[in-house]
C-alpha positions as CSV (number, residue, x, y, z in Angstrom):
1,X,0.0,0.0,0.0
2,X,1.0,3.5,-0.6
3,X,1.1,6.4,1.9
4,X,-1.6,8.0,0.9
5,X,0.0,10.7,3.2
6,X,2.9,11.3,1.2
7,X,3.4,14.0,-1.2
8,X,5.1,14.1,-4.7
9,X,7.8,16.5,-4.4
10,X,9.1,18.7,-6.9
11,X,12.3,16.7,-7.2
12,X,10.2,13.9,-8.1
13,X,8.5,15.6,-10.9
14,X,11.5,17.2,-12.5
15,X,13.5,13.9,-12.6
16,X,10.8,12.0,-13.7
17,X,10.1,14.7,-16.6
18,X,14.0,14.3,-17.2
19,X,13.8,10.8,-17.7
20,X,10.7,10.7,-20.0
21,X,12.6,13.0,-22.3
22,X,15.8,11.2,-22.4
23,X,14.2,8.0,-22.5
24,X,11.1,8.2,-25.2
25,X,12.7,8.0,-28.2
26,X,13.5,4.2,-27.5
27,X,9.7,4.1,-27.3
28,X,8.2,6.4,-29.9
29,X,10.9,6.8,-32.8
30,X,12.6,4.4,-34.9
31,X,14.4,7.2,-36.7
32,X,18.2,8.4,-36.5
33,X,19.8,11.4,-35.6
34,X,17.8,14.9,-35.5
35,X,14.9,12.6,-36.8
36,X,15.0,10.6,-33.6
37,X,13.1,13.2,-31.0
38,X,10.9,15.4,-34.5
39,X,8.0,14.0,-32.0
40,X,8.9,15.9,-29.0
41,X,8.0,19.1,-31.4
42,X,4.6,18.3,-31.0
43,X,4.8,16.4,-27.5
44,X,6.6,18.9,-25.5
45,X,3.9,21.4,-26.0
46,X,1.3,19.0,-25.1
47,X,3.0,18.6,-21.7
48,X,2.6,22.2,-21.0
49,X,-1.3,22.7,-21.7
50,X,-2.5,19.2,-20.7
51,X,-2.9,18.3,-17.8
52,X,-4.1,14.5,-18.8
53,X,-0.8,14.4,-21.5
54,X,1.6,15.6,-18.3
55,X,0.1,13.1,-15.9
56,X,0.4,9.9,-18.9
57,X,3.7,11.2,-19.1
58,X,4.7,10.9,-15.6
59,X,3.1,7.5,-14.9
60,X,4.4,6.1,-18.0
61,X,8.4,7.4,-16.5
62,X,7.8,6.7,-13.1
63,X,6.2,2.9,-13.7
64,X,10.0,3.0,-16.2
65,X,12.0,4.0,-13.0
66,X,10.2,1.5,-10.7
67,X,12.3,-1.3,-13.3
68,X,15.6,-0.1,-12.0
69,X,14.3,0.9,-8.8
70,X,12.2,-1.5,-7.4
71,X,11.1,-0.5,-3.8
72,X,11.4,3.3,-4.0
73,X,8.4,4.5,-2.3
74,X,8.4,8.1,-4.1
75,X,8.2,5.9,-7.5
76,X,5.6,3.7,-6.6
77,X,3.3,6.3,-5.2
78,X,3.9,8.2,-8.6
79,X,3.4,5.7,-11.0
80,X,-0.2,5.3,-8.9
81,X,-1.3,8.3,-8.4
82,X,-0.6,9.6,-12.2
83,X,-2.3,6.8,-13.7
84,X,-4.9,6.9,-11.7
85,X,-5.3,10.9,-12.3
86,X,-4.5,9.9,-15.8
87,X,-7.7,7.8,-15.9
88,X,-10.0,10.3,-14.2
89,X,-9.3,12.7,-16.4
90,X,-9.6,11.0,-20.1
91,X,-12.8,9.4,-18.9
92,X,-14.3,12.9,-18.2
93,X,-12.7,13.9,-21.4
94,X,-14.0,10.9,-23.8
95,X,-17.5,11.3,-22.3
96,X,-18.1,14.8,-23.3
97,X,-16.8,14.7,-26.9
98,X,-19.6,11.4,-26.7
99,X,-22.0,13.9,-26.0
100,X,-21.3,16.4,-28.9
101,X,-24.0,15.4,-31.4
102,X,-21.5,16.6,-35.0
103,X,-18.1,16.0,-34.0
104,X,-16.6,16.6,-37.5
105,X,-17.7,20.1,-37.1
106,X,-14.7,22.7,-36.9
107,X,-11.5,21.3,-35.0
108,X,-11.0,18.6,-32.3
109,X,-8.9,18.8,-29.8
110,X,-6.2,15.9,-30.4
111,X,-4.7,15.5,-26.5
112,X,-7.2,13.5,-25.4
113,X,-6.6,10.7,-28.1
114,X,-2.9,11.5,-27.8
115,X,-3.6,10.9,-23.7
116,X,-5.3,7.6,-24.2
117,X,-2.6,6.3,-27.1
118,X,0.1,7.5,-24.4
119,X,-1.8,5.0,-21.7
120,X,-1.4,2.2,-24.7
121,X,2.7,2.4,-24.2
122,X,2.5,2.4,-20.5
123,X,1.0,-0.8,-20.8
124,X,3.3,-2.2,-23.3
125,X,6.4,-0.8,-22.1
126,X,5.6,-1.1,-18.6
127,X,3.3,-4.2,-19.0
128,X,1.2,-5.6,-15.8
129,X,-2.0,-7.8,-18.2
130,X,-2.0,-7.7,-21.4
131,X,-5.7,-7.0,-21.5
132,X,-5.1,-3.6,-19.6
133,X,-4.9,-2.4,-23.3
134,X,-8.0,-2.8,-24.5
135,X,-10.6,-0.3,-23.3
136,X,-7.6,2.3,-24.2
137,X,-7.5,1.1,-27.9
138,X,-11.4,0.9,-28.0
139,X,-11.7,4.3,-26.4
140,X,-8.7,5.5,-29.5
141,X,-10.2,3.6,-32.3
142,X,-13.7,6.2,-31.5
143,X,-11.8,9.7,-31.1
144,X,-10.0,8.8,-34.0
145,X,-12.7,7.7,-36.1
146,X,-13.8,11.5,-35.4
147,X,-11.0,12.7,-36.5
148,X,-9.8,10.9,-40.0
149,X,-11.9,13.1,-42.0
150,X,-11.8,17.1,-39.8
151,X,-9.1,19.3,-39.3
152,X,-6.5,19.5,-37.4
153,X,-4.7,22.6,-35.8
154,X,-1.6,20.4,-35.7
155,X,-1.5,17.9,-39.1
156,X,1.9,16.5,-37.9
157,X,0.8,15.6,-34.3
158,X,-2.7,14.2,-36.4
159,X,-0.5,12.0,-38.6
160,X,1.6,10.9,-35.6
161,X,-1.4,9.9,-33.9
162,X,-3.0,7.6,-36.4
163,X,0.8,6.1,-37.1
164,X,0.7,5.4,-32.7
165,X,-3.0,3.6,-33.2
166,X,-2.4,1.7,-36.1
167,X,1.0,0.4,-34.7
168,X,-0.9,-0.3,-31.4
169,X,-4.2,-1.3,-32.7
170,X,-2.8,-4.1,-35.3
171,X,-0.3,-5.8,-33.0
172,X,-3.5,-6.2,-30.1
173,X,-5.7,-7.3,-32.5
174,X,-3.3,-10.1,-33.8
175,X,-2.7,-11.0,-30.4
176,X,-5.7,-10.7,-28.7
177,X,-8.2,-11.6,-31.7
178,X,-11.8,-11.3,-30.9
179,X,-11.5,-9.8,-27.4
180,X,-10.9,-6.2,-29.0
181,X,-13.4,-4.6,-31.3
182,X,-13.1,-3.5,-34.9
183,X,-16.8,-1.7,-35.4
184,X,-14.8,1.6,-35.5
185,X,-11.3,0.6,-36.2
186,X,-12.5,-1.2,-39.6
187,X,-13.3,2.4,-41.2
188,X,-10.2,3.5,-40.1
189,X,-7.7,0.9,-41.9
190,X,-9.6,0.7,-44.9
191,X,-9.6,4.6,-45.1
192,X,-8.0,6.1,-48.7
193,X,-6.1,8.2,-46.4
194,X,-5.1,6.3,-43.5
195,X,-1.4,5.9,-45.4
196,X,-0.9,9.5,-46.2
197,X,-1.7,10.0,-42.9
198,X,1.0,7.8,-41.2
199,X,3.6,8.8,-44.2
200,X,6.5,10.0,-42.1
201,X,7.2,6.9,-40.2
202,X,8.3,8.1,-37.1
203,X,7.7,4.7,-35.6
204,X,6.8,2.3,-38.4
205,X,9.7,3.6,-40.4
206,X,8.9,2.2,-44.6
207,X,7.1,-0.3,-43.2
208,X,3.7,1.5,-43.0
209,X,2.1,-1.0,-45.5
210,X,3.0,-4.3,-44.0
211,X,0.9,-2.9,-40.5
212,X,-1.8,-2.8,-42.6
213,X,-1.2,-6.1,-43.8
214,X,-1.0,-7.5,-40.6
215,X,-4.4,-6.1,-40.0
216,X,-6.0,-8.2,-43.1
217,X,-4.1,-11.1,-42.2
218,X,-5.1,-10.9,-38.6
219,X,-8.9,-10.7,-39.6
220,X,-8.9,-13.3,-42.4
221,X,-7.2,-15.8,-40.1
222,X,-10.7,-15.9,-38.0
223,X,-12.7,-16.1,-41.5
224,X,-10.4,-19.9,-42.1
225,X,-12.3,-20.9,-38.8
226,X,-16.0,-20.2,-40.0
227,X,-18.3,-22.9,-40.6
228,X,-18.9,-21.9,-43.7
229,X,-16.9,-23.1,-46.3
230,X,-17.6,-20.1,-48.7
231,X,-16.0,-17.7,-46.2
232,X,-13.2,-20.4,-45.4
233,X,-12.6,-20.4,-49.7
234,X,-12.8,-16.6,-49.9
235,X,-10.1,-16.1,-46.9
236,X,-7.5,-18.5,-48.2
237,X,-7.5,-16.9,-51.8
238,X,-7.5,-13.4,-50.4
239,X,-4.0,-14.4,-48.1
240,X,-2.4,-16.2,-50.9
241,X,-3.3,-12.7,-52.8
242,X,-1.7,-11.2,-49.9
243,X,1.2,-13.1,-50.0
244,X,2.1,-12.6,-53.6
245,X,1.8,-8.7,-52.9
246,X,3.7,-9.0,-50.4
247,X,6.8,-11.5,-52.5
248,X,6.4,-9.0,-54.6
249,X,6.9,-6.3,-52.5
250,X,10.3,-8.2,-50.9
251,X,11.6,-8.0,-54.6
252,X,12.4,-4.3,-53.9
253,X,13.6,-4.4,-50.6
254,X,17.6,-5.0,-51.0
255,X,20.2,-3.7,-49.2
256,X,24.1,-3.4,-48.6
257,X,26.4,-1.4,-46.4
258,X,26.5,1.2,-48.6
259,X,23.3,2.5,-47.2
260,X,23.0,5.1,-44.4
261,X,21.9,3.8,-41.2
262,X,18.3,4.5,-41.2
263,X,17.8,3.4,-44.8
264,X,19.2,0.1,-43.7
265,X,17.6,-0.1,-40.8
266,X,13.8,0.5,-42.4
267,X,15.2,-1.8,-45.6
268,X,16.0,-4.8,-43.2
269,X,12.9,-4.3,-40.8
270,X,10.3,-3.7,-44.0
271,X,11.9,-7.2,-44.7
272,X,11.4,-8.8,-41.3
273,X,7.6,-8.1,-41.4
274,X,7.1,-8.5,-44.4
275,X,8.8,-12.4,-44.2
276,X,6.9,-12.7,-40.9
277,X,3.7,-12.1,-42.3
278,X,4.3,-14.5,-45.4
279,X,5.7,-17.4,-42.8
280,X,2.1,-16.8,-40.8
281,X,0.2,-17.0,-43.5
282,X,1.6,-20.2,-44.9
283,X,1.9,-21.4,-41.5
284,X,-2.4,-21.0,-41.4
285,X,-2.9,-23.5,-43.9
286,X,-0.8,-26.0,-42.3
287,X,-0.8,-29.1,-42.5
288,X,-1.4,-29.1,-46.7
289,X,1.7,-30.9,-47.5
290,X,5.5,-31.0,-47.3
291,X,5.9,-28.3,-50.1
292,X,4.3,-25.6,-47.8
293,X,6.1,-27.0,-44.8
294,X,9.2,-26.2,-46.9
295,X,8.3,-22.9,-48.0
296,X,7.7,-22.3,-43.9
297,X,11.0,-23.6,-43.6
298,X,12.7,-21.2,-46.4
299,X,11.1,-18.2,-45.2
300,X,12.3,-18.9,-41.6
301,X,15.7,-19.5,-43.0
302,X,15.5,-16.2,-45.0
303,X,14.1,-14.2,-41.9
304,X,17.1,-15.2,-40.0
305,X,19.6,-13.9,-42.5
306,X,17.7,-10.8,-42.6
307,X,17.5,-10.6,-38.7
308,X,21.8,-11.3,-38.7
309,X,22.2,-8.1,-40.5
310,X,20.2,-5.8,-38.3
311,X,23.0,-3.2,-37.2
312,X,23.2,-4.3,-32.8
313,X,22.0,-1.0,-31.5
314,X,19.2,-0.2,-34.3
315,X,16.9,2.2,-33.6
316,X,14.2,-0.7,-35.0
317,X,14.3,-3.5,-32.3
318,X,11.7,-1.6,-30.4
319,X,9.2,-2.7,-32.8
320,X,10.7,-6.3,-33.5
321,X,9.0,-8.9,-30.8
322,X,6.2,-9.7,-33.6
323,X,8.1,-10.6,-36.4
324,X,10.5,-12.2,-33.9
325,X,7.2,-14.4,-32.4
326,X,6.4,-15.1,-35.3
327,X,9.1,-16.6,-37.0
328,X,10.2,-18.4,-34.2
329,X,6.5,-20.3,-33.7
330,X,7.6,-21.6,-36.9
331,X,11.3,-22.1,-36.6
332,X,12.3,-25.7,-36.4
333,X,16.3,-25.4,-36.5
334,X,17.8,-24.6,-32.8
335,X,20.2,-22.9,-34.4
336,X,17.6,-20.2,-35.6
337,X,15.7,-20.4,-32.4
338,X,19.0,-19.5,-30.4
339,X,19.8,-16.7,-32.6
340,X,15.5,-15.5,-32.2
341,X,15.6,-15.6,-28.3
342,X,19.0,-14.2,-27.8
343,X,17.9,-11.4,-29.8
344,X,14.9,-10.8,-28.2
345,X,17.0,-11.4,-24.4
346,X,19.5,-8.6,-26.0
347,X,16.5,-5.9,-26.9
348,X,15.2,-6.6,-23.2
349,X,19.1,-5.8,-21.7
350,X,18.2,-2.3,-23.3
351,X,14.5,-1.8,-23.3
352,X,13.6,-3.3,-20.1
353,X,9.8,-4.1,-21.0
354,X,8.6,-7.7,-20.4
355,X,7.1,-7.7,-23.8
356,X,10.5,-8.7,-24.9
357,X,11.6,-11.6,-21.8
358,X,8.2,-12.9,-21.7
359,X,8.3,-13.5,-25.2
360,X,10.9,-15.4,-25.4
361,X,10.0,-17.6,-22.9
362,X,6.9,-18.3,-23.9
363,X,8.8,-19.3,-27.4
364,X,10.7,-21.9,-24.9
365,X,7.8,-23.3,-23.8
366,X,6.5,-24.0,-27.2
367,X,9.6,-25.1,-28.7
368,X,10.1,-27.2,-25.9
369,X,6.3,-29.0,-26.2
370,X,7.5,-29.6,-29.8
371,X,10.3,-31.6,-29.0
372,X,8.1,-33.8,-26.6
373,X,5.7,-34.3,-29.4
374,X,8.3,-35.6,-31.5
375,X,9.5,-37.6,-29.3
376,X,5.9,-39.4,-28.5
377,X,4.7,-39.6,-31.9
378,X,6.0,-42.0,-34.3
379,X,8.2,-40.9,-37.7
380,X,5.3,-41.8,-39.8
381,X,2.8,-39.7,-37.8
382,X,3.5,-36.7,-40.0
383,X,4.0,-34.4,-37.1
384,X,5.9,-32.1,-38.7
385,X,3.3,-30.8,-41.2
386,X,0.5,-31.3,-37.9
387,X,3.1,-29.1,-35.6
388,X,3.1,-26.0,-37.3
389,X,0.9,-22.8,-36.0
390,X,-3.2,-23.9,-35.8
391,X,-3.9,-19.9,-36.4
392,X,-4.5,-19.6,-32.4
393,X,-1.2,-20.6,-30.5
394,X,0.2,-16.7,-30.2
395,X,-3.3,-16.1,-28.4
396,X,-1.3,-18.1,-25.4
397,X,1.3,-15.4,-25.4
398,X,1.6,-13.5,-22.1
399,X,1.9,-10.5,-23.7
400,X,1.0,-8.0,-26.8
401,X,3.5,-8.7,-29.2
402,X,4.1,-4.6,-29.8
């Protein structure tokens, strides 16, 4: 229990203000030098004239500090007290722009979404239950649906903002399926503008395309479970589609050291998802076969080459645990499945958010259930076609894969 006694100092404030700043761009940027903090342009004005954005903010460093600093009573009782204010507040907030019968009339404020996307990071980065996400994403996927066709006072903070939910949005929905509604995310992805409007890349980087990929694939997975066979048809030809958009799109996605950092950092990461989204969706129809078990096999084996020359500090592996899930739920050689955990072990060293440790134990688990299976089931069994994903198993992760 907290002191409810106690009182937040200035000292507290300052330092934890101090270590949002330094610390954010790990979260909320992928991009390299002066490009790395463009967000605090729009960010560091929002601290100053909301109250909800300062207090998100704060939790989100203090509930950071409490990581390295596990007992400090000052932290603990921050990292409470601003979420909880944090809470208060946006629900006050989202309530009266219900109430407002033609909200695409004139300009809407955007803190409040940018609030209630900030409270999406704190629960990845700073993760506690996974489901803790999801009224924050329901409560983004309605201000933003407001706002895809108004104006903005601020079009960069807008864009940002739609880039934050459709990072955030994608990744939950993939991991946590049905659980999180789509009624008003659905007009959102399949806007016209929806990839002008997360252009820049501050987070996604080139890769804007392959989130919304991820989207189709994670909704069409649940179509391959319907009862009725016309739906189960139409899926599968619309993800093989998919897929050949996105070989296609792998065709232009080569690299060499010649490059500049960031242009081989978004070149090898645009590659990453794009391979993990072509090894899940061949990994759906499994079992159909050795040849798609060895096309699983190939694309695994390419993803790992890719993954090999990822610089060691780039600015992308804050946005790598999905592709990294997902390639290793179908990696087979321990070879690749040492280099996938290690990888994900080494982003923790820096990130220090579960998402990453917990990941990679739960791909322990599963590879180690694999290798009792084998070991139960006889040669002739055809276990290795049977073994591969069922289109449910990252539902048992522990965590969002964002």
């Amino acid at each position: 229990m907290v002191n409810v006694f106690s009182v937040l100092t200035p000292d507290i404030v300052s330092r934890l203000l101090r270590h949002f700043l330094n610390a954010s761009p790990r979260w909320l940027s992928t991009r390299t030098g002066s490009r790395r903090t463009d967000y605090l342009k729009w960010l560091s004005p929002a601290l100053s004239k909301s109250h909800v954005v300062r207090s998100c903010v704060l939790a989100i460093a203090a509930a950071d500090l409490l990581k390295y600093y596990r007992n400090h009573p000052q932290l603990q009782h921050a990292a409470a007290e601003y979420y909880g204010q944090a809470v208060s507040s946006l629900r006050g907030a989202i309530e009266s722009e219900m109430a407002v019968a033609s909200p695409s009339d004139g300009f809407l404020s955007d803190y409040t979404p940018l609030s209630v996307l900030l409270l999406c990071l704190h629960e990845t980065q700073n993760f506690t239950n996974r489901e803790r996400i999801l009224p924050h994403l329901n409560a983004a996927a309605f201000l933003l649906q407001n706002r895809i066709h108004c104006g903005s006072m601020n079009t960069e903070l807008r864009g940002y903002l739609f880039e934050m939910f459709c990072y955030f949005f994608t990744l939950a929905r993939f991991s946590l399926g049905p659980k999180l509604l789509i009624a008003q995310a659905d007009p959102i992805f399949a806007s016209p503008s929806i990839i002008r409007l997360i252009q820049h890349g501050h987070i996604m980087g080139t890769s804007q395309s392959l989130f919304i990929a991820i989207y189709r694939i994670s909704r069409l997975s649940h179509n391959l479970q319907s009862s009725k066979s016309a739906d189960v048809l139409s899926a599968r030809q619309e993800l093989l589609l998919l897929d050949q958009e996105l070989m296609a799109y792998e065709s232009q996605l080569t690299h060499d050291n010649t490059m500049d950092q960031e242009h081989l950092n978004d070149v090898i990461t645009s590659n990453l998802y794009s391979l993990a989204c072509r090894i899940h969706i061949r990994a759906l129809f499994l079992p159909h076969g050795s040849d798609d078990n060895g096309t699983v096999h190939s694309l695994v084996d390419e993803f790992i080459n890719n993954l090999q020359h990822l610089p060691p500090h780039s600015p992308s592996h804050n946005i790598l645990c999905w592709p990294l899930v997902v390639a290793g739920l179908s990696a087979r050689n321990s070879a690749h499945q040492r280099i996938i955990v290690a990888k994900l072990n080494n982003i923790h060293e820096e990130w220090k958010s579960a998402v990453f440790s917990r990941s990679a134990d739960f791909l322990r688990e599963q590879w180690r259930r694999d290798r009792e299976m084998r070991r139960r089931l006889p040669i002739t069994s055809g276990y290795e076609d049977s073994s591969m994903l069922d289109g449910l198993t990252w539902y048992q992760c522990p965590v969002i894969l964002a």
